[in-house]
C-alpha positions, 0 to 999 in steps of 0.5 A: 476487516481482513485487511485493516481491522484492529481487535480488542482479544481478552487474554491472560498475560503471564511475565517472564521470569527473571533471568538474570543472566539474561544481557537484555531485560527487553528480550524476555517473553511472556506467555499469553494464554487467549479466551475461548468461548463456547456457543450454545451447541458448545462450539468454541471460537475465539473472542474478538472486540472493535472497542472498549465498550464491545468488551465490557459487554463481556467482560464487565466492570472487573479488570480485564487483560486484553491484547490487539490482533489483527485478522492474520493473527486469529488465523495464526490461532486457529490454524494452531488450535485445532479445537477452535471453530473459528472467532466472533466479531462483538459476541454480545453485540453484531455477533458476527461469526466465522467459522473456520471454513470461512476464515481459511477461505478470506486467508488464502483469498487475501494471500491471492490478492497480495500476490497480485498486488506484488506481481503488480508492483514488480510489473510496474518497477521492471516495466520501462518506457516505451516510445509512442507516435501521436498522430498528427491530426490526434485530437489529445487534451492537455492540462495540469495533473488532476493529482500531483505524484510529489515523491515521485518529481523529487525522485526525478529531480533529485536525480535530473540535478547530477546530470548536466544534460537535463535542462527542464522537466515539465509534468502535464496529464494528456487526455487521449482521443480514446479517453484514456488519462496519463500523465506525461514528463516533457524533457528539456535535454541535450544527451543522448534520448534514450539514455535519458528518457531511461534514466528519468524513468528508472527514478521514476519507476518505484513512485508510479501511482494509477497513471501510466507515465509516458515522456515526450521530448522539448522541441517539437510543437506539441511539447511547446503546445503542452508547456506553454506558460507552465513553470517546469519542475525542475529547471537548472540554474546556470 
């Protein structure tokens, strides 16, 4: 409901009037003016339907404006309207009600998780590759992605195609011995490592899904192990 919900919310919408001198008909405003409905201890909260049928309920068979809100914009009422006690999901059907402690709480909780949400993303986009040592003897499991990241081998593609020191690139998923996926690019080139392994991450960074992605380089026996009979994503012709 905070986060996805869409609602049917009665209102009177009102035309702007003309204006002629007004360049861009398109920009003109309306006024709309929300319905409030009073509680039988006479409270008044803002109406909200989750379809037609909901609002018939209320409204009957007479024509009915109606405008569609989200969770965010009942807040917005609320917090404006210092009369209003919060709004009803359905009033004459679940008749769920939140007042207007309850609606302050689930804002600043939604607010809370987008912040983290964002600290996440930016975490994930400042975050570069790091370099790890697979033991010798290390029991890994290696096999094809349980989930294909599309955007995210195009980005690196599109990018390995305007460097002539990336050959192929081969996408798996490692299994470690403690359990943990990831999904690992082998890389096929003949620059510098570091230089490329940078660059395949920084065009891979902002298409990170829920596995971490680490890179190893083609050559060495476990990377010929991981690669064996898979075609790579990309491979320069010539």
């Amino acid at each position: 409901m905070v986060e996805q919900a869409v609602f049917l919310s009665p209102a009177v919408v009102t035309p702007a009037p003309q204006q002629p001198s007004q360049a861009n008909p398109a920009q003109k405003q309306a006024t709309i003016q929300f319905q409030l409905i009073t509680t039988k201890d006479g409270r008044p909260f803002f109406p909200a339907f989750t379809d037609v049928d909901e609002l018939r309920k209320f409204a009957g068979q007479k024509p009915v404006q109606s405008v569609m809100l989200r969770f965010d914009d009942y807040v917005s009422l609320i917090q404006r309207n210092e009369k209003a006690c919060g709004f009803v999901v359905n009033p004459l059907g679940l008749s769920l009600t939140l007042d207007r402690k309850t609606v302050e709480s689930l804002a600043a909780k939604k607010k809370e998780v987008a912040q983290l949400r964002q600290q996440q993303r930016q975490q994930q986009q400042q975050a570069a590759y790091s370099q790890e040592t697979i033991e010798k003897d290390a029991q890994v499991m290696v096999g094809d992605p349980d989930e294909v990241p599309q955007a995210m081998l195009e980005a690196v593609s599109q990018m390995a195609q305007g460097r002539q020191d990336i050959r192929s690139l081969w996408l798996r998923q490692m299994i470690r011995p403690d359990g943990t996926p990831s999904l690992i690019i082998v890389v096929d080139h003949t620059g510098t490592q570091a230089e490329v392994f940078e660059a395949v991450a920084e065009a891979a960074r902002p298409h990170f899904g829920r596995l971490p992605v680490d890179m190893i380089p083609y050559g060495t026996s476990f990377a010929e192990a991981a690669t064996d009979g898979v075609e790579p994503f990309f491979r320069r012709e010539g």
